[in-house]
N, C-alpha and C positions, 0 to 999 in steps of 0.2 A: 703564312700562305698555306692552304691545305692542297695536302700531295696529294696526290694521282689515286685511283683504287678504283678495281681490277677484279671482275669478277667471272665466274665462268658457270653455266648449265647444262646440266646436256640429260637424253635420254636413254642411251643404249649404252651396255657393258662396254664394250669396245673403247670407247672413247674417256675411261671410267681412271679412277685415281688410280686403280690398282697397276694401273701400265706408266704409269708418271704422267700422264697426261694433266695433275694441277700444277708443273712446273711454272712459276713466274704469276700464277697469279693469287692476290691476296685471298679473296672465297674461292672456292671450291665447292660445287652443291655436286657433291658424288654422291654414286648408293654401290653397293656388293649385292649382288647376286645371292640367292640361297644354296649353299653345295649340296647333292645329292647323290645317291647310291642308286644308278638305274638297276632293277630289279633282273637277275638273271646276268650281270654284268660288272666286273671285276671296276671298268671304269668310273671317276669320279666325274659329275657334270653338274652345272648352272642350268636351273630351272629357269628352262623359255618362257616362261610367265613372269621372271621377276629379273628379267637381266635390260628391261625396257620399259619406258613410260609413255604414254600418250600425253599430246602436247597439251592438253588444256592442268595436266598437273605441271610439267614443266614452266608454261604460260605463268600460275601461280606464282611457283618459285620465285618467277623473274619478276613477276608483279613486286613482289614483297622484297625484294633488293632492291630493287628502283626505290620504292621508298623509303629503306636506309641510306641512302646513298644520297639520295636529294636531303634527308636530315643533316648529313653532316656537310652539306654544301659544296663537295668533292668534286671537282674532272673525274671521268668515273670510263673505264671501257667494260662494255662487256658480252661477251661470247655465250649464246642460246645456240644448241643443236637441236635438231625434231630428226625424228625416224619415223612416225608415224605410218607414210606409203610403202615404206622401203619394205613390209611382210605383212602379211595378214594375221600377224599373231594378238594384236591386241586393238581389235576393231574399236571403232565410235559405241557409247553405248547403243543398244537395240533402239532405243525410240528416236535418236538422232540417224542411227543408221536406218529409218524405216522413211524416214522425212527427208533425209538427200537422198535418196535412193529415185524418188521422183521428182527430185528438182529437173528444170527446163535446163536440158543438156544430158544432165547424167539418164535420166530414163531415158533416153531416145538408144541408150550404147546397149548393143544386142549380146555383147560380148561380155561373160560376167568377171573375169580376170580384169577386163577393161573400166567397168561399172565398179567394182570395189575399189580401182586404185581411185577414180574423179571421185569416188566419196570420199574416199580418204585425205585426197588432198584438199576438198571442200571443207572437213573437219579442221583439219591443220589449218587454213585460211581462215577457218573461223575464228580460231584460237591466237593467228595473227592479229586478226583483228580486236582482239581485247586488250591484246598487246600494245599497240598502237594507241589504244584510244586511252588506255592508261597511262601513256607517254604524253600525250597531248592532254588531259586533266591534268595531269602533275605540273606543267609547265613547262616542261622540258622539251615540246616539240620546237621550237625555234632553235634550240642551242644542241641540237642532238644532230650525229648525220647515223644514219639507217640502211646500212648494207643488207640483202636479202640475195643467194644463192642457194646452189646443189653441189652436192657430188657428181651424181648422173641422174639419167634418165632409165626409162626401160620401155622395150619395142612394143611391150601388149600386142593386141591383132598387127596393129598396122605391120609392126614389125613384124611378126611371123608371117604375114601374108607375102611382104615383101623379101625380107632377109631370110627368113626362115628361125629366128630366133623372137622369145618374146621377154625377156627380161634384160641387165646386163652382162656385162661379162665381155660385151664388143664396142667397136669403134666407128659404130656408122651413127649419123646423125640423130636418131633417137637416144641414144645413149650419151653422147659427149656436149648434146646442145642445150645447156641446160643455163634459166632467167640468171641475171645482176640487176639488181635494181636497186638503184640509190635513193635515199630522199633526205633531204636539211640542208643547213648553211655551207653554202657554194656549189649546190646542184641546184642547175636552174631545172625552175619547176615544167613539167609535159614535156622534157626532151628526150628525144629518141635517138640514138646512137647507131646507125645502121652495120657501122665498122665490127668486123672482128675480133673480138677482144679474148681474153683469157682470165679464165680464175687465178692466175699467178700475178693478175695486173691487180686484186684487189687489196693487198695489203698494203702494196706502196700506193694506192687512192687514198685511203683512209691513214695515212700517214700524213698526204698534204692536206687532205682537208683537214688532219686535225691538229696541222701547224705545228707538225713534227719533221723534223731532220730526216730523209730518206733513209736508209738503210745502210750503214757500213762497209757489209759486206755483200759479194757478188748475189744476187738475186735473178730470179729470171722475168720478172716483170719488171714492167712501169706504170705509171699514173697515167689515171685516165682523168684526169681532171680537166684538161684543156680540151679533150674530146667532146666532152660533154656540155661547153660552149660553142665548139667548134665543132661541130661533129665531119664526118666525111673526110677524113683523112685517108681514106685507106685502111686495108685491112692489114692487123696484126696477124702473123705467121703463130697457127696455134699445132701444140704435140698433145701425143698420147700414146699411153701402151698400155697392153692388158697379157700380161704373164698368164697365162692357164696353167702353161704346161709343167710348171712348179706348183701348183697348186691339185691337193689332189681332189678337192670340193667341186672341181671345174667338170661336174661331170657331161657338161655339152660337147667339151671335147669328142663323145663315142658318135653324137648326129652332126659335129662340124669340128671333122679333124683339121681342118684348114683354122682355125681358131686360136692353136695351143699357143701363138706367138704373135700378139699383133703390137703393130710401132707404125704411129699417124703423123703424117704432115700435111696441114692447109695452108696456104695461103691465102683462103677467103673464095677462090676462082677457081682453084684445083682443089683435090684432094688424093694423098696417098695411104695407103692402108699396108703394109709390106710383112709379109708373111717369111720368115727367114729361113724357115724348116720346110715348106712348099712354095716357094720365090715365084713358080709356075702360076698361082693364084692370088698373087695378088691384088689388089684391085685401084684405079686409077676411076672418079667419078668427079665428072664438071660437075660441080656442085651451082656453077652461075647459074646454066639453063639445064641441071639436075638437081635440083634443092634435095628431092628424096632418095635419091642415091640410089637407082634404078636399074644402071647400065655401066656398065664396066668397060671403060674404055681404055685399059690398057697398053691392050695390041696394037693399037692406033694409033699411038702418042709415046713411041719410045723417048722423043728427048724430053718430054716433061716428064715422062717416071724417072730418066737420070739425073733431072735436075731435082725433083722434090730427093730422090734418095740420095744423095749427095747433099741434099739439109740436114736430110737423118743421120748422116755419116759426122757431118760437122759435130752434131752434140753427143756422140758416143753414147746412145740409151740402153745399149744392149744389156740383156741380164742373159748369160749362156751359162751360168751354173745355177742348184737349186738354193734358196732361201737359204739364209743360217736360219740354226733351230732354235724354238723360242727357248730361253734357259727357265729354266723355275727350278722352285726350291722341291723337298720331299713331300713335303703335307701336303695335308688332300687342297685344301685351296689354292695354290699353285698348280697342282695337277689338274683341278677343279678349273680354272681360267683356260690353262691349255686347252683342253679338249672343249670350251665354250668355244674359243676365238678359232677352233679348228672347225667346230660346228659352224660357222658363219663365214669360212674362210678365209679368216687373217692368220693363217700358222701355216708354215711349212707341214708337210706332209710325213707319216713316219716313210712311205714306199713313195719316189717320185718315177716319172721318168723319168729319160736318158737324150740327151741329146750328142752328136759327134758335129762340130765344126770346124770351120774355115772360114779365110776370109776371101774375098772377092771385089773388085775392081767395080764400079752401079755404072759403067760405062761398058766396059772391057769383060766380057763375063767368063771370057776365057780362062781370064787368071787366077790363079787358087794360093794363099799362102798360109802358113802355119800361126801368122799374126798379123794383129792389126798392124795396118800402115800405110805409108801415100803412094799410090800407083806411079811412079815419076816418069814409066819407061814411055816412048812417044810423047813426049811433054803434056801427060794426061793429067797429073797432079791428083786426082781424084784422091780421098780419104779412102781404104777400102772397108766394105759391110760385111755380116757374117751372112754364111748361107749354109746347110748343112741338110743331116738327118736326125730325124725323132723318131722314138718309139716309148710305148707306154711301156715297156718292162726296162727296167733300172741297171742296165748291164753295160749301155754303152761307154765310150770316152768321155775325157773331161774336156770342156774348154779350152781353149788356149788364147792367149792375150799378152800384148809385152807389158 
């Protein structure tokens, strides 16, 4: 019987062998970055021209697996990344970029931040779709199941006009709402899923549909398999955080100091946004009859802000010290990856802020303690959250936590 084989693509350094990311799988289609000496500067750096690929070479790659892989008649998983929207560092080429640039949609966006990203992801679409069609000439579209997601999103106009931000880095609905979309054997075909779901629910999907044993150990999703016959069950409770304030690339922090710390709870009906360093700012947005998350209904609705933070409090997500620092070796190409993955914001910072906290009672806001713990006094029970102060210079206290 032929085993399993397990294949992985991707396009940006980040996600590159160099960090162990081909752990567990048999290919590995990495690349390394060029190291270089920026001019006038002591530091080593990865040349932003070659630390990333556009999807129609990645497409390629995966093309040309897929037909190893059907040669040796294998069960086969395998994992494609795209970056393509994610920068404008390595656009479509010019005559593709000149010909979606007037496609019916994309001309119509006045906005050219806005206009380059629907190309771009026009491009990436396109390059799906080779994908695909390669999948289904080879034979393989019946016996294949086909998950397609994000990371995030990013506010472009809309978002700056509304939130005042136009990229990520936050937790309002442009940013965290981003497609799943299934297709093969036991997704029934045109169904739509109105429910809530989470990117943490795709791993154990694709585990039953591919007649694999869930998962061992504690995970935080589940399958959506029976949703997807059944849809309208209700919505799944979805989280999120976004750390700025350990990060020093976060430079939105200086026009939205309310930012450095956000930690999300929905329920589908609500949503919370909870700011631990300015608690004052919060934000509380019905999302039923607020889909754009327009109004800030905080003030209004104390006992749903204590009931979503008192969700938050249940999973302890807090991060109140900065990142460990990435380790690397002496040479320049460990030095050389640092200062890439700091370029792009995945590295702790050499200078962070500072934060001093406490914890606090999401009921009782009166009370203040040195640790986390259950508020028991008045039979409140309540987990307590952290609430504190920040500042950009690195002087203040450390956390505290039992």
């Amino acid at each position: 019987m032929p085993r399993d084989r397990t294949g992985a693509i991707h396009s940006a350094f980040p996600v590159s062998a160099h960090f162990g990311r081909d752990q567990g799988f048999d290919d590995f289609d990495s690349f390394d970055a060029k190291v270089v000496k920026r001019e006038g500067d002591n530091k080593v750096g990865w040349d932003v021209g070659t630390y990333q690929r556009r999807s129609e070479e990645t497409t390629a790659r995966a093309v040309a697996w897929l037909e190893s892989a059907q040669a040796g008649d294998e069960p086969f998983f395998l994992w494609l990344h795209y970056w393509d929207p994610h920068d404008p560092v390595m656009l479509p080429p010019d005559a593709d970029m000149q010909r979606l640039r007037y496609d019916p949609g994309t001309g119509d966006l006045q906005d050219a931040q806005t206009q380059q990203y629907a190309i771009e992801v026009r491009w990436q679409d396109q390059n799906l779709g080779t994908l695909l069609r390669a999948i289904d000439q080879a034979g393989l579209g019946d016996d294949t199941v086909i998950a397609l997601t994000a990371d995030h999103g990013q506010g472009l106009a809309d978002g700056k006009a509304i939130h005042r931000w136009a990229m990520h880095r936050m937790l309002y609905r442009e940013q965290v709402h981003v497609p799943l979309i299934l297709r093969g054997p036991g997704v029934p075909a045109g169904a739509r899923v109105p429910d809530q779901v989470r990117t943490a629910d795709v791993a154990p999907t694709l585990l039953e549909l591919a007649g694999l044993p869930p998962f061992e150990e504690r995970v935080d999703g589940v399958s959506l398999v029976d949703r997807a016959s059944n849809p309208g069950q209700g919505d799944r409770v979805a989280y999120g955080e976004q750390i700025n304030g350990y990060d020093h690339n976060a430079g939105m922090r200086r026009s939205r100091p309310d930012a450095a710390f956000l930690y999300m709870v929905s329920d589908g009906e609500w949503k919370l946004v909870f700011k631990p360093h300015m608690p004052g700012a919060s934000e509380l947005f019905h999302v039923g009859v607020d889909p754009r998350e327009t109004r800030n209904v905080a003030a209004q609705n104390p006992d749903i802000m204590a009931r979503l933070l008192a969700d938050l409090a249940e999973r302890n997500p807090w991060v109140l010290e900065p990142f460990p620092k990435l380790a690397v070796g002496d040479d320049e190409a460990s030095q050389g990856a640092k200062d890439a993955l700091g370029g792009l914001g995945y590295a702790a910072a050499e200078v962070e802020g500072s934060g001093t906290w406490w914890w606090t009672c999401p009921v009782h806001a009166d009370v203040r303690s040195e640790k986390r713990a259950r508020h028991e006094e008045g039979g409140c029970g309540r987990i307590m959250v952290p609430i504190g102060t920040w500042s950009e210079e690195p002087d203040a206290g450390a956390a505290k936590d039992d």
